[in-house]
C-alpha positions as CSV (number, residue, x, y, z in Angstrom):
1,X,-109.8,94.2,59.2
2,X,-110.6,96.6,56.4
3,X,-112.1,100.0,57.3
4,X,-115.2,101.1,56.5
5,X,-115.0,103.8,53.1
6,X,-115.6,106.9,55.1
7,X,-113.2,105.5,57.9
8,X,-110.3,107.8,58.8
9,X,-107.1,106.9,56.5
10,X,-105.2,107.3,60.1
11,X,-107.2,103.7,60.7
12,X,-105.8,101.6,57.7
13,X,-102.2,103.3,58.3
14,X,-102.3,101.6,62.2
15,X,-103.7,98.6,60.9
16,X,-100.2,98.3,59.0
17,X,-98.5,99.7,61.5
18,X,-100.0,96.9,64.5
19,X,-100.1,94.3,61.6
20,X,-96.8,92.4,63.8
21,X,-99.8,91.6,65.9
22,X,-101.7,89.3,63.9
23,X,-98.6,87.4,62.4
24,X,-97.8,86.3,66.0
25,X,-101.8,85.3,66.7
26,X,-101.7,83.2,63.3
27,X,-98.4,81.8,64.9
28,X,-99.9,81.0,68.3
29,X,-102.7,79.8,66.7
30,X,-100.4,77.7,64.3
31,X,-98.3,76.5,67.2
32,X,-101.6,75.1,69.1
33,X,-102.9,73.2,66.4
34,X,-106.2,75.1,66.5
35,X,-107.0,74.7,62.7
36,X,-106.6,71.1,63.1
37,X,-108.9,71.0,65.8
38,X,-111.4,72.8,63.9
39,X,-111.1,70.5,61.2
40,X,-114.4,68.4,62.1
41,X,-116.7,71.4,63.3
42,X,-116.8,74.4,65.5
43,X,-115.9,74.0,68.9
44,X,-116.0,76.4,72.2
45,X,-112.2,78.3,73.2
46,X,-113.1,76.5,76.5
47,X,-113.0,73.3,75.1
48,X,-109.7,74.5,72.8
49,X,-108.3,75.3,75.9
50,X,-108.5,72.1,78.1
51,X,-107.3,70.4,74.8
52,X,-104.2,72.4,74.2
53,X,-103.6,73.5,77.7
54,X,-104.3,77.0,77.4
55,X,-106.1,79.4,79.5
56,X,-109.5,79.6,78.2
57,X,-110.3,83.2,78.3
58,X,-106.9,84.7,76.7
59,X,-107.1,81.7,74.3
60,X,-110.3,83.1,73.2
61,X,-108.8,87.0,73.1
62,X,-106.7,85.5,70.6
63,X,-109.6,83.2,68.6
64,X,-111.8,86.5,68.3
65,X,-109.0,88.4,66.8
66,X,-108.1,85.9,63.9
67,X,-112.1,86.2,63.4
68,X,-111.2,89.8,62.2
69,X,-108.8,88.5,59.5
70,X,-111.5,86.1,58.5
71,X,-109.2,83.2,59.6
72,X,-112.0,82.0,61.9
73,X,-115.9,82.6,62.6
74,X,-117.6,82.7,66.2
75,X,-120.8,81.8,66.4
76,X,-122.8,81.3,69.9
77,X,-121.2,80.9,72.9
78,X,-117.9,81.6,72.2
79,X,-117.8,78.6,69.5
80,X,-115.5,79.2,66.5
81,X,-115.0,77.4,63.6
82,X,-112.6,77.6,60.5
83,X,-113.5,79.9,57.2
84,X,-111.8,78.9,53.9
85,X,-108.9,80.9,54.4
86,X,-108.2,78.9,58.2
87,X,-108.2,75.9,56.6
88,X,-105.2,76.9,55.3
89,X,-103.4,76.6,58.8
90,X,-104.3,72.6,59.0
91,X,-101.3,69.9,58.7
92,X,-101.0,68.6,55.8
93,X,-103.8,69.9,53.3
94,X,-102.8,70.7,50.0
95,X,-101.2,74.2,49.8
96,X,-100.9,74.1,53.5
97,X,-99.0,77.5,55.5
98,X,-99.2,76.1,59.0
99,X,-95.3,75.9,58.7
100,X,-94.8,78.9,57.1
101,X,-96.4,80.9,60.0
102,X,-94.7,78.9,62.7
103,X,-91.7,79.3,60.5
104,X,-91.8,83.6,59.9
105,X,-93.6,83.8,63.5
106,X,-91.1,81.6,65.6
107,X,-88.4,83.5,67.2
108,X,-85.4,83.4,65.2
109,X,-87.3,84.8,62.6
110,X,-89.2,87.1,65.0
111,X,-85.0,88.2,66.6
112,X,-83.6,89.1,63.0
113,X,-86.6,91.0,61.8
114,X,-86.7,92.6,65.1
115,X,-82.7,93.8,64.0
116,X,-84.1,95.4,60.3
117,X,-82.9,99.0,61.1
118,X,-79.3,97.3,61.9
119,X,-79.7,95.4,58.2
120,X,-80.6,98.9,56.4
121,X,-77.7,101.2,58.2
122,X,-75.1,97.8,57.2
123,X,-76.5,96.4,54.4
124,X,-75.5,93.0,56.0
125,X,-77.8,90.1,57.4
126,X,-79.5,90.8,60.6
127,X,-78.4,86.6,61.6
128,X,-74.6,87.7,61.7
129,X,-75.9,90.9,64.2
130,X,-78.2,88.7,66.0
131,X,-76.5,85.4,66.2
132,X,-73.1,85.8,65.0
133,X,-73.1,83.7,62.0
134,X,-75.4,83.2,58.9
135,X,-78.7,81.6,58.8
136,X,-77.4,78.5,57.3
137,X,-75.0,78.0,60.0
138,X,-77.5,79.0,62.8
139,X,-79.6,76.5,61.3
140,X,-77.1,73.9,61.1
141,X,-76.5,74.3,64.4
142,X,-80.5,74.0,65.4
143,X,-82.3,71.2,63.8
144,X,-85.5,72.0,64.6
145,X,-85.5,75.1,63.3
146,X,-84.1,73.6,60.0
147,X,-86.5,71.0,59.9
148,X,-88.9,73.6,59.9
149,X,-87.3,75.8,57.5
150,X,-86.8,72.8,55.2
151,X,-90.4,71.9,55.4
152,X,-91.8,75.5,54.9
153,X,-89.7,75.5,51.8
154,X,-91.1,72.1,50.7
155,X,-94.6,73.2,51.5
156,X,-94.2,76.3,48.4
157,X,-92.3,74.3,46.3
158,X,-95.5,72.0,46.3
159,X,-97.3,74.9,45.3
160,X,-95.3,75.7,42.6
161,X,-93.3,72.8,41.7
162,X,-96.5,71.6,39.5
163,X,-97.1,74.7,36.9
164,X,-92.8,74.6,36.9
165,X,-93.0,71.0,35.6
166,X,-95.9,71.9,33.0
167,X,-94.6,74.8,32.0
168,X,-91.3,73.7,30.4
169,X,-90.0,70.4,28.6
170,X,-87.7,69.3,30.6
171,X,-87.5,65.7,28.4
172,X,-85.3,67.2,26.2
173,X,-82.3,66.8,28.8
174,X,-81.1,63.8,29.6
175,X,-79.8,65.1,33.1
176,X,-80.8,67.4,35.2
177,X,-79.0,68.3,38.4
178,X,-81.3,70.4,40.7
179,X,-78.9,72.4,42.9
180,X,-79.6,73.7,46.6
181,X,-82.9,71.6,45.6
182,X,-83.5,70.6,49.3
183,X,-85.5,67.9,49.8
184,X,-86.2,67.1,46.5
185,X,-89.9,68.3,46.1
186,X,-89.5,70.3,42.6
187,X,-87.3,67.5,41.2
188,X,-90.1,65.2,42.2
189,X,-92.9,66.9,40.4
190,X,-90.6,67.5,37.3
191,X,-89.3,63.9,37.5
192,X,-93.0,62.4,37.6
193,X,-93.9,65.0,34.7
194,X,-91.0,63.9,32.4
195,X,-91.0,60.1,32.9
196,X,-87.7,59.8,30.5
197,X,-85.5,62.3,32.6
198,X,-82.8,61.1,35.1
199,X,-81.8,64.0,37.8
200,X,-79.2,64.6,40.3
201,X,-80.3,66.2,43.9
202,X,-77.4,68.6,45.3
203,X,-78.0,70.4,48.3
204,X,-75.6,70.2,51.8
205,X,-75.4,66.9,53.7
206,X,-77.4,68.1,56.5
207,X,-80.1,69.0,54.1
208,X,-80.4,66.1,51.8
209,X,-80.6,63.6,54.8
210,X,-84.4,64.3,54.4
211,X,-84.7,63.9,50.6
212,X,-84.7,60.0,50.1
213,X,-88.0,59.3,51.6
214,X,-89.8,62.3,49.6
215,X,-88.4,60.9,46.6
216,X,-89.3,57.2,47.7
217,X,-92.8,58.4,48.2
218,X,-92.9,60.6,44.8
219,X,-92.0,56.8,42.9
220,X,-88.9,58.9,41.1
221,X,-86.2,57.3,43.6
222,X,-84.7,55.1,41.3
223,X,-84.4,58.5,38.3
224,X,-83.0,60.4,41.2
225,X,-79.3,60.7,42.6
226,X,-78.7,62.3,45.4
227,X,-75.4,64.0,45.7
228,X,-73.7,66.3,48.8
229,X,-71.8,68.9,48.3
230,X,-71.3,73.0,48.6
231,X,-72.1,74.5,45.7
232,X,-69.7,77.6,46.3
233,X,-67.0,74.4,45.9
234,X,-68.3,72.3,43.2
235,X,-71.1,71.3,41.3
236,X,-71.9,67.6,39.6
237,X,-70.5,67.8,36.2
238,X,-71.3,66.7,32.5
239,X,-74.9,67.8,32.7
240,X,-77.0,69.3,30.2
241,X,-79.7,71.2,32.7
242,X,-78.8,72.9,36.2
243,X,-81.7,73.9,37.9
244,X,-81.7,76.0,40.8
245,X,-85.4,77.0,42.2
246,X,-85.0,79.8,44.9
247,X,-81.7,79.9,45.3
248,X,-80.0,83.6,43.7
249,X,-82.1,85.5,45.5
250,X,-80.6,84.1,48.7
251,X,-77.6,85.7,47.8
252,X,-75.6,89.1,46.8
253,X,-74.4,89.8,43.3
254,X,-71.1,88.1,44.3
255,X,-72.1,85.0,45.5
256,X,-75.2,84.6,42.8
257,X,-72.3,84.8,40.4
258,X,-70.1,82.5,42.1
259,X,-72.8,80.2,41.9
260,X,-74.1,80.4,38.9
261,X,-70.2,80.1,37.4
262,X,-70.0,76.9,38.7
263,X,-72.9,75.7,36.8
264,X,-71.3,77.4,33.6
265,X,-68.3,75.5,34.3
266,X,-69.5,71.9,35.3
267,X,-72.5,71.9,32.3
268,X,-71.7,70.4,28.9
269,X,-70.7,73.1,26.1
270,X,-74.3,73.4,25.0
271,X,-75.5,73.5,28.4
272,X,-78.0,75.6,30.3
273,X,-79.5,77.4,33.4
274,X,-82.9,77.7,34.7
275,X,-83.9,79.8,37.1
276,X,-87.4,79.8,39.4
277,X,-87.5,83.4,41.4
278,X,-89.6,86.1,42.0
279,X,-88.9,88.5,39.3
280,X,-89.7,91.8,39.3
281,X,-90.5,92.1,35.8
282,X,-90.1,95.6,34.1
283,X,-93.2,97.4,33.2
284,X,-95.2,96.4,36.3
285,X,-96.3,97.0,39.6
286,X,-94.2,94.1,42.1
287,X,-96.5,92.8,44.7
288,X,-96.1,93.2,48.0
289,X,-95.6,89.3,48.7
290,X,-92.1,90.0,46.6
291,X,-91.4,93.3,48.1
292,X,-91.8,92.0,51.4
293,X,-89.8,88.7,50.3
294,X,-87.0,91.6,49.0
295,X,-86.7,92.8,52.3
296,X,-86.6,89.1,54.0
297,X,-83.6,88.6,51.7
298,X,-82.3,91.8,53.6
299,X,-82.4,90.4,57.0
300,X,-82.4,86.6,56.2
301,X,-79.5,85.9,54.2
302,X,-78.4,89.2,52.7
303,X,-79.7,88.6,49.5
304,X,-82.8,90.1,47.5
305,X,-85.2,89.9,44.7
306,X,-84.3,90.7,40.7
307,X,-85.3,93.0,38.3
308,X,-85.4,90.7,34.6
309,X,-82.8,93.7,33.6
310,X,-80.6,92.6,37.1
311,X,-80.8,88.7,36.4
312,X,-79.9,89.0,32.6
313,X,-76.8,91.1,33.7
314,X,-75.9,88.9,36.5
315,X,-76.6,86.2,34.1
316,X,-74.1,87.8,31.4
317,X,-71.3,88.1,34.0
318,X,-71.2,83.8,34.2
319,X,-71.1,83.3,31.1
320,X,-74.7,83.3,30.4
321,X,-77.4,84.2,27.6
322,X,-80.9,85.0,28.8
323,X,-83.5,83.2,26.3
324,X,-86.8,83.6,27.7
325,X,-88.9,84.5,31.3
326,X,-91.9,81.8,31.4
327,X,-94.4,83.4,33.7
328,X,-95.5,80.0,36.1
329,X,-97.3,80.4,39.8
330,X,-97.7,83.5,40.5
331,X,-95.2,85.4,41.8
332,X,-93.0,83.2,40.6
333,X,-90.9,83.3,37.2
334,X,-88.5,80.3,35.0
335,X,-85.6,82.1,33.5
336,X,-84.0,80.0,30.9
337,X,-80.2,80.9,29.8
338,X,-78.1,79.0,27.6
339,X,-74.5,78.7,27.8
340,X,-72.7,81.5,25.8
């Protein structure tokens, strides 16, 4: 959708401005399964349209304007067929999104961003203004929109999980207890990297009911126990290595350090932390992908994204020592801190 050089800059300012738009045409297109229909070759919007039910010529309103995103291409008689980029909206192919834009266009999602101004004059969640309680209790309360939540966070750890597991030697723990590690997906990758490593799986019942067949399928069952709990109450003890992968910036500085005490309390005397956020690392320019995940902290959960100057404070306050940012997937950062 990019204007033209000599365009008016009034043109790329209500691109931004209308750019709601196209979120919720990805997420109808998501919702319909159109990339999967597209998988095997172009096809008409008619023919999309008896298959998904749809009336034919708003379906294709909505096909030509993921064309101008270059999510799709129309070729002759209103046939359109997936580009690179739409591939990314198919079930199941690595590095898949289809989730993620059911997830962020679906309407809980769509109801709490919709309540931002409330979250900036507050500082508090838009969930408890929308819903009356947090997300995780919303979601508790709504499976499917956990189970969707759950898997968009299972489709980026896949992503990421990887260049995590290569990028630090885990093998020189003996344990490692991955908490508020969901289903398991970064524990599986770092399990089937470091063949010697045994690993605990801590996350809330509700969420680890989902974790044994991933783990099952990953062959790192039998390394892998998996343990229920709140983290705000207790963490398994005795360990050398807590990991927890995108879980501080889910919360505010008094609840990161709640958590993170816990580890510093359950770990063995010469134990440590790792971290995997988004850090906004001094020096540079933050993307927009972790701006915009700052502000989704905001609404979501009331949490945010780091400075490395922020996480080695908050870090100091449990009873931490921050040794060393690895860079791994970008945006994404492992913060190692030893026990002080």
């Amino acid at each position: 959708m990019a204007q033209t050089n000599d365009a008016p800059p009034q043109l790329a300012l209500q691109e931004l401005i209308q750019g709601y738009q196209v979120t919720k045409c990805i997420y109808v297109a998501a919702k319909l399964g159109i990339a999967d229909l597209l998988k095997d070759g172009p096809r008409t919007s008619e023919e999309l349209a008896q298959v998904t039910g749809t009336h034919a010529p708003s379906l294709y309103r909505v096909l030509r304007l993921l064309t101008g995103v270059q999510l799709l291409s129309e070729g002759e008689a209103h046939a359109f067929a997936l580009t690179p980029l739409g591939t990314y909206l198919q079930t199941g192919v690595p590095g898949s999104l289809r989730t993620t834009a059911l997830y962020f266009g679906g309407e809980p999602t769509w109801q709490v961003w919709g309540a931002l101004l409330d979250s900036v004059e507050t500082g508090q969640s838009a969930y408890q203004h929308i819903f009356g309680r947090s997300s995780w209790d919303y979601r508790a309360d709504h499976p499917e929109t956990a189970s969707l939540f759950d898997q968009t966070m299972s489709d980026w750890t896949a992503s990421v999980a990887p260049t995590v597991a290569a990028a630090y030697d885990f093998s020189a723990s003996a344990r490692l207890v991955d908490v508020g590690g969901g289903h398991g997906q970064m524990l599986a990758s770092i399990l089937q990297a470091h063949p010697t490593l045994h690993a605990v799986l801590f996350d809330l019942p509700h969420v680890v009911q989902g974790a044994h067949p991933l783990l099952e399928a990953a062959g790192v069952a039998d390394r892998c126990e998996i343990i229920e709990g709140d983290a705000f109450t207790a963490v398994p003890a005795h360990a050398e290595t807590y990991l927890l992968s995108r879980v501080i910036h889910d919360w505010d500085d008094a609840h990161a350090l709640a958590l993170l005490t816990r580890c510093q309390q359950a770990m063995q005397p010469q134990g440590k932390v790792l971290l995997v956020e988004r850090v906004i690392l001094s020096g540079g320019a933050p993307s927009l992908l972790v701006l915009e995940s700052d502000v989704n902290m905001l609404v979501a959960t009331g949490g945010k994204e780091r400075t490395d100057a922020e996480y080695r404070a908050l870090l100091r306050a449990a009873g931490f020592e921050l040794r060393q940012i690895i860079p791994v997937q970008p945006p994404f950062s492992l913060i190692e801190a030893a026990r002080a």
